[in-house]
Structures are given as structure tokens and as C-alpha cells.
N, C-alpha and C positions, 0 to 999 in steps of 0.2 A: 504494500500500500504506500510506503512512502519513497517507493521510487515512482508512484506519477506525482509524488509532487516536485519530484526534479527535475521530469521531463515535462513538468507544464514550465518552470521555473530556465530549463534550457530551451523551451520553443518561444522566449521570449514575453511569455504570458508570465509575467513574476508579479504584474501589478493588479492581475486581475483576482476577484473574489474566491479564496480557497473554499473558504467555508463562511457561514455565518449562525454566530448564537447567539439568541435574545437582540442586544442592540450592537452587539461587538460582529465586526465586520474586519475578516484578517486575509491578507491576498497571500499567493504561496511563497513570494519573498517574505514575508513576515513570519508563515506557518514552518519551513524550511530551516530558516534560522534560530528558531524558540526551540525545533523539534534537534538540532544541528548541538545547541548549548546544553540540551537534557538530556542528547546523545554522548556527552563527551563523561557525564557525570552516572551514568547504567553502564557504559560499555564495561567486559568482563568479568561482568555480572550474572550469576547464572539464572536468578530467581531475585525479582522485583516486587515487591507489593505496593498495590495502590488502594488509598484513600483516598478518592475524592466524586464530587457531585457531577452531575454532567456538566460538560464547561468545557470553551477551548483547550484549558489545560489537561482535560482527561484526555483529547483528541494527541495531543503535542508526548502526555504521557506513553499513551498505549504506542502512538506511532515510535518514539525516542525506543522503549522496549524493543520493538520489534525489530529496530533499525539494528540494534546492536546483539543481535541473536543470541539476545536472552528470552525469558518468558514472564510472564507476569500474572498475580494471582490479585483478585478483586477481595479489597475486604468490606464487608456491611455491618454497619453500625446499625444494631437492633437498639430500638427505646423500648423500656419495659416501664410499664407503669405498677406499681405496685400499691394496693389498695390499704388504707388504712383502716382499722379494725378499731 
């Protein structure tokens, strides 16, 4: 997955919209290099875990993981409400 954001990024398309969430609007020179600086900080890593909501940065995470052929496990934060007696 994150080699088409290179090859939109070398077809000269770098300025165009990679993704967009909520109001955040991020073109593939911007997703490339977020995913490029989270790549340098996972690589030879064999096992990643992430915490986080959906959001460009889960996008920038999973992709960074995958770039640097490690793997990555999802963790969820359960609320428990517990009734008082």
C-alpha cells in the first residue's frame, strides 16, 4: 500500500489529495513524508503495537509498519463501567 503513495508522489501528483479525514486534508507529499519519519523510528522492529482512534495518524501508522516489514497488533481500550451497590 505505501508504494502507491510513491508512485503517485513520482508521477508528479505529490500535491494532490492522498486522503482526507474529518477537516484534515493531506496530499501524498505530506502522507509520504509523516509515513517516511515513522518509518525510520518501527524499522527492525519485528512487532508494533498501536493505540490509536481512527485518524490520519492511524493511516501514516499502519502504513510506517508495513513499510518497514514488521507487523502490527491493534490494541482496544474497553470502558467498563462498574455499578455501584
Amino acid at each position: 500500500m505505501h508504494e502507491l503513495v510513491w508512485a503517485q508522489i513520482e508521477r508528479k501528483q505529490a500535491q494532490a489529495v492522498a486522503m482526507e479525514w474529518r477537516s484534515a486534508k493531506v496530499s501524498y507529499q505530506e502522507l509520504g513524508a509523516r509515513i517516511e519519519t515513522l518509518w525510520r523510528s518501527v524499522v527492525g522492529s519485528q512487532v508494533v503495537a498501536l493505540l490509536l482512534s481512527r485518524s490520519v495518524e492511524t493511516v501514516v501508522a499502519v502504513m510506517a509498519v508495513l513499510g518497514s516489514s514488521s507487523v502490527y497488533t491493534t490494541t482496544v481500550m474497553l470502558s467498563i463501567a462498574v455499578a455501584s451497590k
